[in-house]
N, C-alpha and C positions, 0 to 999 in steps of 0.2 A: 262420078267415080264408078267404075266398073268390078262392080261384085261377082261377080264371076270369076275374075283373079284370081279374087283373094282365097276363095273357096279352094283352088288349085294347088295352095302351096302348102294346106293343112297335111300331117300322116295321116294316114289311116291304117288300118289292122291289117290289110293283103300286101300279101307282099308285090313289089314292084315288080314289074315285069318289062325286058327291055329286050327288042328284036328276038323275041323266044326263049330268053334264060332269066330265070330269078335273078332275082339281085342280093347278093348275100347280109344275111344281118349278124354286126359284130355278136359275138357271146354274152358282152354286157346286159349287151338289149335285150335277149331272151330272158322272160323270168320263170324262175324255178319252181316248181310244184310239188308241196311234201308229198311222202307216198304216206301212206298210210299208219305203217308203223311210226312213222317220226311224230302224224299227229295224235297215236294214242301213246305215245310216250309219257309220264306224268311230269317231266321238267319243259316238254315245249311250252313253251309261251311264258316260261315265269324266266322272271329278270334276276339278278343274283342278288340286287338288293334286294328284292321281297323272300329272295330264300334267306338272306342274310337277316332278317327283320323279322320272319318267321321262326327262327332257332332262337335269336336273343330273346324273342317275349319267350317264349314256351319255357327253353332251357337257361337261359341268361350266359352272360359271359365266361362266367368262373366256367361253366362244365364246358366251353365250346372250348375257352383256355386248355383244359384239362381232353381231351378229346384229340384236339390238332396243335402239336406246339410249335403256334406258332408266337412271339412276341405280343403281334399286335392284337389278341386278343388277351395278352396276360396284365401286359403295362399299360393303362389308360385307354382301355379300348376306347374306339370311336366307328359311329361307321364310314365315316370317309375313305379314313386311313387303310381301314380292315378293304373294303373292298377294292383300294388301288392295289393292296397285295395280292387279293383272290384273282384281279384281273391279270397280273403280271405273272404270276407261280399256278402253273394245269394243277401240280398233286395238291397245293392247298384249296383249291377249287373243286375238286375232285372230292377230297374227303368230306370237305362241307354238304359239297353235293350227297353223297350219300349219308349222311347223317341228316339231311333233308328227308331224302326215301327211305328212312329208317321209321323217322316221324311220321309218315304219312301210311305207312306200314303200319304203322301200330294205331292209326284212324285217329288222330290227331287233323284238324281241317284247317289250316291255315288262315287266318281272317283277310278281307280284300279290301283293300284303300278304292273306296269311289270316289 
């Protein structure tokens, strides 16, 4: 078997090059680099369940009910439910969100699931 080949058909990180012109790469294929501000943002990297899990221990449902009205935290909360909502509706996401940064404002630390 001739390993040489197969070495041949691996990518690699340069871009191709064919009778003197790049060879273009879709947009997909590039990937994107936060700048700076987006990684000291204090919501990058937290998920909306752990913001969502973070407000219910601290404040419980009644005041998140009382805060954003929305239903699904008055009747029967759950977190399922609550975050199929948050994901489907920006402003009830939105409010939650800040009532996240409100909490962390007032030095509240959120506890982390390992």
């Amino acid at each position: 078997m001739d390993t040489e080949n197969n070495h041949k058909n691996k990518p690699t990180d340069k871009p191709n090059i064919k009778d003197g012109q790049e060879e273009k790469v879709s947009p997909k294929k590039i990937k994107r680099q936060a700048t700076q501000e987006q990684l000291d943002h204090p919501l990058h990297g937290v998920k909306l369940a752990g913001i969502l899990e973070s407000l219910v221990e601290h404040y419980g449902w009644k005041y998140l009910a009382d805060e954003v009205n929305i239903l699904c935290f008055k009747i029967n909360p759950t977190m399922k439910v609550s975050l199929k909502f948050l994901r489907k509706f920006k402003w009830a996401r939105e409010h939650v969100e800040d009532i996240y940064m409100d909490m962390l404002e007032d030095g509240v630390v959120p506890k982390r699931k390992d």
